[in-house]
LUMLOZA-124277 format. One record per residue: residue in one letter; x, y, z of N, C-alpha, C in turn. Coordinates in pm, whole numbers, plus 32768, in hexadecimal, padded with zeros to 4 digits. Example, Ala and Ser with C-alpha at 12.3 -4.5 7.8 and 13.67 -1.06 7.14 Angstrom:
A85277DC7830C84CE7E3E830C85287EB6830C
S85057F1F82C485577F9682CA850A80038313
END
This chain:
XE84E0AB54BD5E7E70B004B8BE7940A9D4B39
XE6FE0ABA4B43E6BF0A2E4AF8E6D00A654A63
XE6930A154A3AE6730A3E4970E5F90AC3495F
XE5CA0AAB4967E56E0B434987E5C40BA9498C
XE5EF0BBC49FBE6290C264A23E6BD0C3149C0
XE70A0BCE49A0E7850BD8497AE7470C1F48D9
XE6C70BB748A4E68B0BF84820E67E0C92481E
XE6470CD14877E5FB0D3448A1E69C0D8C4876
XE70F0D8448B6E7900DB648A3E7BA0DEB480F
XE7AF0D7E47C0E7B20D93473EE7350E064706
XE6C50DDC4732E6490E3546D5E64F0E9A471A
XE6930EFE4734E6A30F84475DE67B100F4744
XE6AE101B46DAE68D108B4628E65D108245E2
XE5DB10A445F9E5AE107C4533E5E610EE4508
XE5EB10D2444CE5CC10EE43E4E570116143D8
XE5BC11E243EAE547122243CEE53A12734329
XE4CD127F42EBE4C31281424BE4E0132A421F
XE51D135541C1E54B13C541B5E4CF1425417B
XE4C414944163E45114BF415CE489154140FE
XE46915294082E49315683FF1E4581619401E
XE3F11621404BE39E16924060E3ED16D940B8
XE46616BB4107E487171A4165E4FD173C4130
XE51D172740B9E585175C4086E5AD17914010
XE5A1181C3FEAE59018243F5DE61A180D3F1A
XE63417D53ECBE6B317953EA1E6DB17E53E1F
XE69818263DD5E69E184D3D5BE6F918AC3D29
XE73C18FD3DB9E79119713DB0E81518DC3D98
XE81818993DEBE882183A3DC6E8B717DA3D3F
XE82617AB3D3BE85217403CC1E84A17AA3C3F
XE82917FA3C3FE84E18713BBBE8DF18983B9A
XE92018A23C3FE9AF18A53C29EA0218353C03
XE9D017BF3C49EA0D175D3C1AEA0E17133B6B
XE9AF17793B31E9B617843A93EA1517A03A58
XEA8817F53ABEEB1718463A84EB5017F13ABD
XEB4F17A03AF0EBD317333B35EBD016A73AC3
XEC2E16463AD4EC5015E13AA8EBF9157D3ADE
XEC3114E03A7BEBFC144B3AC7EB8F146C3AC2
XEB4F142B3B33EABC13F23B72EA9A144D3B69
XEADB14C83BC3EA9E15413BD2E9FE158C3B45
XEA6D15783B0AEA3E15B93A57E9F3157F3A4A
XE9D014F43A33E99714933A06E8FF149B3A7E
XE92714BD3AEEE89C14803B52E869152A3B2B
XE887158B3B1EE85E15EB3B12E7F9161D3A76
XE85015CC3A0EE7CA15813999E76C155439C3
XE78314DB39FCE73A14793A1CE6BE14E53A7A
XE6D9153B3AD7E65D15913B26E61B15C83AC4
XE66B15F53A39E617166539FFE5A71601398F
XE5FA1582396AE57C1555392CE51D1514395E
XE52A14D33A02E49D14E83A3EE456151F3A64
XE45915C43A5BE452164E3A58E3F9166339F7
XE42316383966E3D5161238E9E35615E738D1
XE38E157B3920E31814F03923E2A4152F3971
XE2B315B13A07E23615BF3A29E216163439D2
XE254168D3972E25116E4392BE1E316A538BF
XE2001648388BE1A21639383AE13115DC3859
XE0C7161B3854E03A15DF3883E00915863831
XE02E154E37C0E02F14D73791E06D143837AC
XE0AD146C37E3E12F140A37F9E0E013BB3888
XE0FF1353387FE10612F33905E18012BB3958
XE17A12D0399FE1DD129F39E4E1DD12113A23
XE25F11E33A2CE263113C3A23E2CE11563A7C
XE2EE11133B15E31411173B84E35910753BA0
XE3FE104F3B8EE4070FE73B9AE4720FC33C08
XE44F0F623C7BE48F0F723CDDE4CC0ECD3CE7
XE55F0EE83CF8E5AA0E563D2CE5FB0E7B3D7B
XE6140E213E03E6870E1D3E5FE6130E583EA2
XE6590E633F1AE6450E5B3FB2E62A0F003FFD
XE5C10F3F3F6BE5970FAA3F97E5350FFC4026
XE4E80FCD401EE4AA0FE840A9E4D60FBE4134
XE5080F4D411BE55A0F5B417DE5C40F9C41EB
XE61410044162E6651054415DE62F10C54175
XE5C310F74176E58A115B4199E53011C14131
XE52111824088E4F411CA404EE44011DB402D
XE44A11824098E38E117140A8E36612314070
XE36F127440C7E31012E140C3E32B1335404C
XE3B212FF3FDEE3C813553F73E36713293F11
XE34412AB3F0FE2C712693EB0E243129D3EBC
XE233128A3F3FE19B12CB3FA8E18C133D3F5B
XE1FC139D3F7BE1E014383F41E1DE14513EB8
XE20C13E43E52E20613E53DC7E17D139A3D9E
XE146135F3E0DE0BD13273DB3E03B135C3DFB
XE08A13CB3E65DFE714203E8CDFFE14923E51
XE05B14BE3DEBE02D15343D9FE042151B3D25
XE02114A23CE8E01114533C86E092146A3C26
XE0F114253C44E16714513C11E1B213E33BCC
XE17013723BFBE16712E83BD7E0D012B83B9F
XE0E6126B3B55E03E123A3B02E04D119E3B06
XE0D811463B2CE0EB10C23B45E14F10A83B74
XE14A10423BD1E1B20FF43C1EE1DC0F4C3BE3
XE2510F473BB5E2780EB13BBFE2B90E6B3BF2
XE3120E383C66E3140E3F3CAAE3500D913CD9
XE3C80D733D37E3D20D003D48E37C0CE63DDE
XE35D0C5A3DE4E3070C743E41E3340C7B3ED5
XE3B20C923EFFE3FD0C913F80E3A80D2D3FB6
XE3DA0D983F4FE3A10E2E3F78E3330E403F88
XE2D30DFC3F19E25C0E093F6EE1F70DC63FC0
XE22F0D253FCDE1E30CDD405BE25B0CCB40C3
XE2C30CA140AAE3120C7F4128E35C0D1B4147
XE32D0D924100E3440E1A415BE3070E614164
XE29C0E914112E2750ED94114E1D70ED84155
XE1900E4B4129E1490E0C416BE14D0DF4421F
XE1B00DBD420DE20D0D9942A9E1D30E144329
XE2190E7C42C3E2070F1242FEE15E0F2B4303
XE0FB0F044309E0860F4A4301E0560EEB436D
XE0980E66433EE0690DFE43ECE0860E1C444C
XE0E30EB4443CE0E70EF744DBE1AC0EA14520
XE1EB0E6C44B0E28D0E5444D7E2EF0EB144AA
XE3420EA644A3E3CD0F344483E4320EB64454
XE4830EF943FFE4FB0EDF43F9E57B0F3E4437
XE5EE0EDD4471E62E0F1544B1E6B90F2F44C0
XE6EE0F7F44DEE77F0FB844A7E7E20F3D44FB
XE82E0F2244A6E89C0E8F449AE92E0EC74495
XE9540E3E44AEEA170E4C4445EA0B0DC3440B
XEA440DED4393EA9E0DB24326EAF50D43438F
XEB3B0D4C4415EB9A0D174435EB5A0CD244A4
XEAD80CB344B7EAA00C64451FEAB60BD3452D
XEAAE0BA44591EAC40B17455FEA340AD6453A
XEA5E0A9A4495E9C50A68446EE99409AA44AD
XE9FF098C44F8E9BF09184547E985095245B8
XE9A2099745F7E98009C0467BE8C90A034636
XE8B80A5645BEE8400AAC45B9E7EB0A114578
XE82909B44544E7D60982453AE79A091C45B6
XE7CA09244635E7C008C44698E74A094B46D8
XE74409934682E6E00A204713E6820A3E4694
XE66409CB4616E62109E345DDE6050A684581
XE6AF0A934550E69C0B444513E6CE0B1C44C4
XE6900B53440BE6D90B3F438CE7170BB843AF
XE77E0BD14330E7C00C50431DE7C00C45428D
XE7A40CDB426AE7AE0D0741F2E8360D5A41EF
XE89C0D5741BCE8F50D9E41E3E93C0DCC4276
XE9130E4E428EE9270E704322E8870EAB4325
XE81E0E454328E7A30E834335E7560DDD43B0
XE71B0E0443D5E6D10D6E43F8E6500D4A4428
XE6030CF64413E5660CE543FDE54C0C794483
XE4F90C6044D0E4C50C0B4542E48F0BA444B4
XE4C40B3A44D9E4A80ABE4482E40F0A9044BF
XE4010A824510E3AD0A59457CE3070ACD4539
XE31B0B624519E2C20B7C44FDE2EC0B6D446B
XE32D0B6B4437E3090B71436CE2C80ABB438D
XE2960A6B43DCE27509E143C9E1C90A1443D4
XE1A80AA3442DE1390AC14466E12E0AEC43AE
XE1630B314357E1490B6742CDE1330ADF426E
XE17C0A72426AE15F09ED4234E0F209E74238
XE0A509D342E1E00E09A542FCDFB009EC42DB
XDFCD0A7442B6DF5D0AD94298DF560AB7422B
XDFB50A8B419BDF9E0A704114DF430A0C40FA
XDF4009C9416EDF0A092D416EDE7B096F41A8
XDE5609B341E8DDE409DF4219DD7F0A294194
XDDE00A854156DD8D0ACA4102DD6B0A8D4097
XDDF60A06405DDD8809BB3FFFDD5E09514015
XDD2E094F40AEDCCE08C440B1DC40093940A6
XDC2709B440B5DBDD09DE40BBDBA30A17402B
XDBF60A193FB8DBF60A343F1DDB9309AA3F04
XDB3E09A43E7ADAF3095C3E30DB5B09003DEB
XDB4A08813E08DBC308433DB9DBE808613D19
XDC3E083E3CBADC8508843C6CDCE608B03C23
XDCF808D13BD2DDB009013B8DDD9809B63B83
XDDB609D63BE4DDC10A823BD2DE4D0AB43BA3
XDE6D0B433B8FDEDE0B633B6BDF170B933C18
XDFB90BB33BFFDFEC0BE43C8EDF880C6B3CBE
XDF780CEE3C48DF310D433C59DEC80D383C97
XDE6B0CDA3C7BDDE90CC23CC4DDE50C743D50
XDE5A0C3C3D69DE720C103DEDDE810C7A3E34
XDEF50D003E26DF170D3A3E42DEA40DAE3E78
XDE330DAE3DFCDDD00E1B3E39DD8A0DB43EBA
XDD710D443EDEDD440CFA3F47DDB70D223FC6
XDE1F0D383F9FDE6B0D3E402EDE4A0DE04047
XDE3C0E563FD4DE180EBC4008DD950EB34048
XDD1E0E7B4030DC8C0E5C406FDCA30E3640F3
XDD130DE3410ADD2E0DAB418FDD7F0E014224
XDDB80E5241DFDE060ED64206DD800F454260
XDD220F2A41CEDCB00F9941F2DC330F654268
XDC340EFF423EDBAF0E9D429DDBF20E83430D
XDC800E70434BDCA10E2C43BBDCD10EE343E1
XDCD40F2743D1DD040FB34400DDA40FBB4419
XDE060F6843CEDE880F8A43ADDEA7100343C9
XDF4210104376DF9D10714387DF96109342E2
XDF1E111E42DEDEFE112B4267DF8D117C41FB
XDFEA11B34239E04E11D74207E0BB113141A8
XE0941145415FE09610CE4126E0BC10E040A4
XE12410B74050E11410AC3FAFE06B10463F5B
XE06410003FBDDFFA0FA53F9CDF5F0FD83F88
XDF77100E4009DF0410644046DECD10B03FDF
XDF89114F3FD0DF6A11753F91DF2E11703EEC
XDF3811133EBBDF4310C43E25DEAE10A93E1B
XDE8E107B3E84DDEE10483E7EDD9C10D43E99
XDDC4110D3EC8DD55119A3EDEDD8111D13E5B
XDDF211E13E16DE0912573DC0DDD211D23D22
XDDE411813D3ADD8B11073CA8DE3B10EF3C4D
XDE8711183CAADF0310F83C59DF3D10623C92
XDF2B10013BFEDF670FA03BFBDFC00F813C3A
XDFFB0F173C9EE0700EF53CB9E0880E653C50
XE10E0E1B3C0EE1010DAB3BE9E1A10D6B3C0B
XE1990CD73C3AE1CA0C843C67E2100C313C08
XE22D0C3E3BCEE24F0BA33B55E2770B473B98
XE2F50B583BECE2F10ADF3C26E29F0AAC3CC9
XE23E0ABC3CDBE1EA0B1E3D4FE2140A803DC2
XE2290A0B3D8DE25309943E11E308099F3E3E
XE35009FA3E04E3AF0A0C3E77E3B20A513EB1
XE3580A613F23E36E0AB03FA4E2FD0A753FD5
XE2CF0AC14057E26D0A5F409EE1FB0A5D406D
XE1DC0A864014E1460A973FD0E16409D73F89
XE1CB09AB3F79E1C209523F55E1C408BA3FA3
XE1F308F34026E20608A94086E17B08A640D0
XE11E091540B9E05A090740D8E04B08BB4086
XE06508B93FE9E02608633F81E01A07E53F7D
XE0D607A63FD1E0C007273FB1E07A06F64012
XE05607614072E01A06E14113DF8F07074105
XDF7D074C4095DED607734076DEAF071C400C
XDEE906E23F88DEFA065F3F54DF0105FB3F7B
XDF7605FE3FD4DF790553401FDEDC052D4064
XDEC305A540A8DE30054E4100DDB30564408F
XDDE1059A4028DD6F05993FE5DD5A05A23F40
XDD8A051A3F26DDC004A53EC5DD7404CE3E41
XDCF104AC3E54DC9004BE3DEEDC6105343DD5
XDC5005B23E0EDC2406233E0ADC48067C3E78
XDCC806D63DF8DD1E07153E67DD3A078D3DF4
XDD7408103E2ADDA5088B3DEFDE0C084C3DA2
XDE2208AF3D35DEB108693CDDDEEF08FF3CA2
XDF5A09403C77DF8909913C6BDFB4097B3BAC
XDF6A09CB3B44DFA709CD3AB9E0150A0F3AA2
XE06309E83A95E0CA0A743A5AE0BC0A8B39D0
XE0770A433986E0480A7338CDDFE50AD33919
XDF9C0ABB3954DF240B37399ADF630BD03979
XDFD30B9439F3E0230C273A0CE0440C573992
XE07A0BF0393BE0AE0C6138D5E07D0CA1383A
XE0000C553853DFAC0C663829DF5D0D1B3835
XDF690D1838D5DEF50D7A38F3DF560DD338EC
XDFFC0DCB3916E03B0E6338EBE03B0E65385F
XE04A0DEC37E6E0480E2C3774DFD20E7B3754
XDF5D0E663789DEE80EAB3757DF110F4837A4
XDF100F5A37EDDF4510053822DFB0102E37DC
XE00B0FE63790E052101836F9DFF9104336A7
XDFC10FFD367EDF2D100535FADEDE103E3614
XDE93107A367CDE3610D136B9DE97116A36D3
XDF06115A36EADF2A11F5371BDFFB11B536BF
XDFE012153630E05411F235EAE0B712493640
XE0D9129F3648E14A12EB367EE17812A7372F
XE1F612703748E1EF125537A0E29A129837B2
XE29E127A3850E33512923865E353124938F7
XE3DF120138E9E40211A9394BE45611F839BD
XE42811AC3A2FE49112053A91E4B3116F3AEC
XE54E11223AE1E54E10C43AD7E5B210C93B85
XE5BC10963BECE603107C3C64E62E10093C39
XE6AD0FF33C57E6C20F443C49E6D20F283BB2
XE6C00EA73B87E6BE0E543B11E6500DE33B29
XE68A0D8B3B07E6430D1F3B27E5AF0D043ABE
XE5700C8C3ADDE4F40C613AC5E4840CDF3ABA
XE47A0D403B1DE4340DC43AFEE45D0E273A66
XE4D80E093A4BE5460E7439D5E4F50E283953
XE4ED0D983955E4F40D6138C7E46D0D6338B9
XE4250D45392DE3760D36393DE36C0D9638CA
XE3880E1A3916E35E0E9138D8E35D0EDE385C
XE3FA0EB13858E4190F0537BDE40F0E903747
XE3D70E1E3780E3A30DA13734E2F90DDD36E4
XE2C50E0C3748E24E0E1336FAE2240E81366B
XE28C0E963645E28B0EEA35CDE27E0E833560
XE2CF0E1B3587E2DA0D973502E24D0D5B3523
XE23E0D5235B8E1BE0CF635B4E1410D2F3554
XE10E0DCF3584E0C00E443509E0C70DF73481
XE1360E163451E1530DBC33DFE13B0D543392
XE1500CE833FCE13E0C5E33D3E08A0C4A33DD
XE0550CCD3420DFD40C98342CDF5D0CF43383
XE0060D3F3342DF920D8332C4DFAF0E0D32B9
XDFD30E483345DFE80EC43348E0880F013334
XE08A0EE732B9E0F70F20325AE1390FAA3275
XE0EF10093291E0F5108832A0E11510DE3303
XE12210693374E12B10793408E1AE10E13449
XE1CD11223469E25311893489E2B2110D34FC
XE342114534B7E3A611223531E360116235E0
XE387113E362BE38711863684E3DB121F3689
XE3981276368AE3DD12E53665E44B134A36AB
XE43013103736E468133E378DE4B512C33821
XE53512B93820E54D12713857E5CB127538C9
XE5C7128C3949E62B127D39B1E652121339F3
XE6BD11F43A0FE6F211593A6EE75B11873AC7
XE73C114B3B43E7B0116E3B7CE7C410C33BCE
XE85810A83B9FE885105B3BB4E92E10483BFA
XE93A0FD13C3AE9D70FE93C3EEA090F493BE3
XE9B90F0E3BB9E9F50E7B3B41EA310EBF3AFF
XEA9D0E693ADAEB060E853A6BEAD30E4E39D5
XEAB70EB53984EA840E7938F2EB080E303895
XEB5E0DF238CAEBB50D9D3881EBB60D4F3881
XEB540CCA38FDEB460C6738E2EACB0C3F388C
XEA7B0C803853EA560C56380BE9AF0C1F384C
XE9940C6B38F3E9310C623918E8C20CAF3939
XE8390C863954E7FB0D1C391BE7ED0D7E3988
XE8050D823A35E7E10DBE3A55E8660E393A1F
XE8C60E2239F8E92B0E9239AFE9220EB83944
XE8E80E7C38EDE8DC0E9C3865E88D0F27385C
XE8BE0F6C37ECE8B00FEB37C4E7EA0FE637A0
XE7E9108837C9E76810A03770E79310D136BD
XE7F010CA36ABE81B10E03625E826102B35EB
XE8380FEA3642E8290F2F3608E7DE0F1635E9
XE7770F863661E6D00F443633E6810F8235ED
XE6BB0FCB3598E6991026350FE6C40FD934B7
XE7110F7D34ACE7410F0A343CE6AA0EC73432
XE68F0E883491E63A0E2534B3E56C0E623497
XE5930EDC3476E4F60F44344EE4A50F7534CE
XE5020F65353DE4A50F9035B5E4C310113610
XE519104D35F7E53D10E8361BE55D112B35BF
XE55111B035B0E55E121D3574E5D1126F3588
XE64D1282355FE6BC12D1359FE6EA1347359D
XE65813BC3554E64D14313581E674144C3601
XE62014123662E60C142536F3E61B13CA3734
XE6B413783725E6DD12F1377FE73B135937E6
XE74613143873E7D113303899E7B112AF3911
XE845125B38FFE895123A398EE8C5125339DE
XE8B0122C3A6DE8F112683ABCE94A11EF3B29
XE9C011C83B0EE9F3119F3B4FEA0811C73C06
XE98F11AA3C3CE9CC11F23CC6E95411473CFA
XE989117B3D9DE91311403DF9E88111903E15
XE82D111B3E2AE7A2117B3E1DE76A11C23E7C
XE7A411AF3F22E77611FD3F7CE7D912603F89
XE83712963F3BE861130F3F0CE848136E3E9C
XE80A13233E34E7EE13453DCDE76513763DB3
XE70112FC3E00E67E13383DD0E63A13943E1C
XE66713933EA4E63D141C3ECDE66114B03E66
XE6D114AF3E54E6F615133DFEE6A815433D91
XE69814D83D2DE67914B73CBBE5C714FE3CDB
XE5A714AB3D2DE4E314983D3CE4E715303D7D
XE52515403E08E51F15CC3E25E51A16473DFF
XE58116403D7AE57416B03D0CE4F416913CCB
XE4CA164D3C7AE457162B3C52E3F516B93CB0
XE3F416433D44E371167B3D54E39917083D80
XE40817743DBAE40118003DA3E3E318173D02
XE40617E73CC9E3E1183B3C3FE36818683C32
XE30117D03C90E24A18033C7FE251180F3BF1
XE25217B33B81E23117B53B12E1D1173C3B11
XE1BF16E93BADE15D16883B7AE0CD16E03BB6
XE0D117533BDEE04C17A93BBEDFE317A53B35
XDF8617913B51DF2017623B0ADF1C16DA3AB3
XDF9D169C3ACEDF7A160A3A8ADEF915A43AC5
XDED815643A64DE50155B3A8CDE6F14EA3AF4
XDDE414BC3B3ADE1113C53B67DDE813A63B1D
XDE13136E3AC0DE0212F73A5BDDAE128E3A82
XDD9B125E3B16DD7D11EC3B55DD4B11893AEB
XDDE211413AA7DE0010C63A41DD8110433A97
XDD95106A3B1DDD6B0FE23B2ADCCE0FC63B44
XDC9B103F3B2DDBFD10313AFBDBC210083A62
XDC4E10393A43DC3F1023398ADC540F903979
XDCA40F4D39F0DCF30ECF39C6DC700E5239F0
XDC160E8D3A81DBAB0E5C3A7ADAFC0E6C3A44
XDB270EBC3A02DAB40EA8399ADA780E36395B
XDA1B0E27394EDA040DB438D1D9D80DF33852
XD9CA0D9637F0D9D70DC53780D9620DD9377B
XD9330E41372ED87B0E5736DBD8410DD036C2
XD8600D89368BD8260D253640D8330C973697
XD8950C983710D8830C563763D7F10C2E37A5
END
C-alpha cells in the first residue's frame, strides 16, 4: 500500500461539530440542579450565562483554551455569535488559525485513537490531538496562507484582532467556507484576540513573512491587544466572562479590570458575571485551576455570580451554551460590534 493510500486509511471520519440548536437541553440541566458534584455546579454555571444574555447591559467575554474546535465545538460558538450572545472572543491561537481557520480552507479534522502508533502517523505525516488527527501536509497549506495575507497587509505593528479581521476579508474575497468563527466575528464586528497569536501557524506565516521581509514586514502587538480589550471594559462597564479552558485567554481577560485601573478609571466594576469550566486542579497553585473566588482577591471577579465547573468542555459546553440558547434570553440583545468602536479614530485625530 503506498503512503497516500495507507494516509487516506487513517483520515476516514471527520469530526463532525455538535449543533446546540437541535437540542433543547433545558428540561435536563434544570434537573440536574437537584443532583450533586458537577452536576449542581454546571447547572449554576447555565443559569448565570442565562443572566448574562438576560441582561442587556452586560457584555459578554468568550474565552477559549485547549483543543476546542477540533473536538467539534465549532458550531456552538457560530450559533452564540450569530444571535449575538457573545460580544468578544479571546482566544489561544491554535482554535482560531490552526482550526478553525484550517476549516474554512476547505480541510476537516479527523476522528483518531489515543492508541495509534505516533511514529508510524508521523511517517504519513498526521499530528494527533488526542484521539483526533489533522493532515500535517494541509495545516503547512494554513502556515502559507498566514504568510500570504501578511505579505499582503501595509507593513507595521497591528494587534492579533486586526490581523484576525484580515483573515476574515480573506475568507470573504477568496469565497471560503463562510461557516467560520472568523468569518463569523468579522461579519458580526465581534472582536476575536490572540495574546499569544505566534503559537500556532499564524506564527509560523509570520516568521517566513519576516524572514523574507527584514525591513518592512507585519508585526503582531500584544500591548495592542490588551490595550484594545481594556478599552471595551471602559466603553461598556458591565461585563461577564464565559471562560473554556484556562490559560493565557483566563488571565488576558479577567486582567483587564486592573489594567481600567491603572489607566485612572477607579470606578471600573469587577466583572460581574463569571463561568469556567475547567478540569486543572486549583492546588497547585496554577492559573488555569485557580478559583474565580482567587480572582476576587486579586479585584477582577465579582462572586455574586461566579461558578466553576470542574468537568471537560465538549461535555460541558454544549450543555451549559445550549441551555443558554433555549432560554432565548439573548432575544433582543443588541451587536455591540466592539470592533467598529475599536477602529475608530479619535475626533481630534
Amino acid at each position: 500500500m503506498d503512503r497516500t493510500m495507507k494516509k487516506a486509511e487513517f483520515l476516514r471520519e471527520p469530526i463532525r461539530h455538535i449543533e446546540i440548536k437541535k437540542h433543547n437541553v433545558v428540561p435536563m440541566v434544570e434537573q440536574m440542579a437537584d443532583m450533586a458534584f458537577q452536576a449542581r455546579n454546571l447547572a449554576r454555571a447555565a443559569a448565570i450565562v442565562d443572566l448574562m444574555q438576560q441582561d442587556k447591559e452586560c457584555a459578554v467575554i468568550l474565552t477559549l483554551a485547549g483543543s476546542l474546535i477540533s473536538a467539534g465545538l465549532k458550531q456552538v460558538i457560530i450559533d452564540m455569535l450569530d444571535n449575538n450572545m457573545v460580544d468578544a472572543i479571546v482566544s489561544t491561537g491554535a482554535n482560531i488559525v490552526d482550526q478553525d481557520f484550517f476549516e474554512a480552507l476547505g480541510f476537516k479534522h479527523w476522528k483518531g485513537s489515543q492508541f495509534a502508533d505516533d511514529s508510524e502517523l508521523r511517517d504519513l505525516a498526521i499530528d494527533r490531538i488526542y484521539d483526533t488527527y489533522i493532515d500535517e501536509d494541509e495545516l503547512r497549506v494554513c502556515d502559507d496562507t498566514m504568510a500570504i495575507i501578511a505579505n499582503s497587509m501595509q507593513p507595521g505593528a497591528y494587534s492579533s484582532r486586526e490581523f484576525i479581521v484580515e483573515m476574515g476579508k480573506y475568507i470573504e474575497e477568496k469565497g471560503l467556507d463562510k461557516n467560520s468563527i472568523v468569518y463569523k466575528a468579522y461579519e458580526k464586528g465581534v472582536p476575536i484576540f490572540c495574546p499569544a497569536f505566534s503559537d500556532c501557524s499564524a506564527g509560523f506565516g509570520l516568521v517566513h513573512h519576516q524572514w523574507h521581509n527584514p525591513d518592512q514586514h507585519v508585526s503582531i502587538d500584544s500591548v495592542k491587544d490588551f490595550r484594545e480589550l481594556t478599552k471595551i471594559k471602559i466603553e461598556n462597564d458591565k461585563t461577564g466572562i464565559f471562560m473554556i479552558g484556562g490559560g493565557v485567554p483566563k488571565n488576558f481577560t479577567q486582567d483587564i479590570v486592573v489594567a481600567a485601573e491603572v489607566l485612572g478609571y477607579e470606578d471600573v466594576s469587577m466583572h460581574t458575571y463569571a463561568v469556567q469550566i475547567t478540569v486543572a486542579d486549583e492546588r497547585d497553585g496554577a492559573l488555569s485551576g485557580s478559583t474565580l473566588k482567587e480572582a476576587s482577591s486579586w479585584g477582577k471577579v465579582d462572586t455574586v455570580y461566579e461558578q466553576m465547573v470542574f468537568a471537560e468542555a465538549t461535555v460541558a459546553m454544549p450543555l451549559i451554551a445550549g441551555y443558554a440558547y433555549h432560554k432565548r434570553n439573548w432575544e433582543g440583545r443588541p451587536a455591540r460590534n466592539f470592533n467598529a468602536m475599536l477602529d475608530a479614530k479619535p475626533v481630534n485625530a
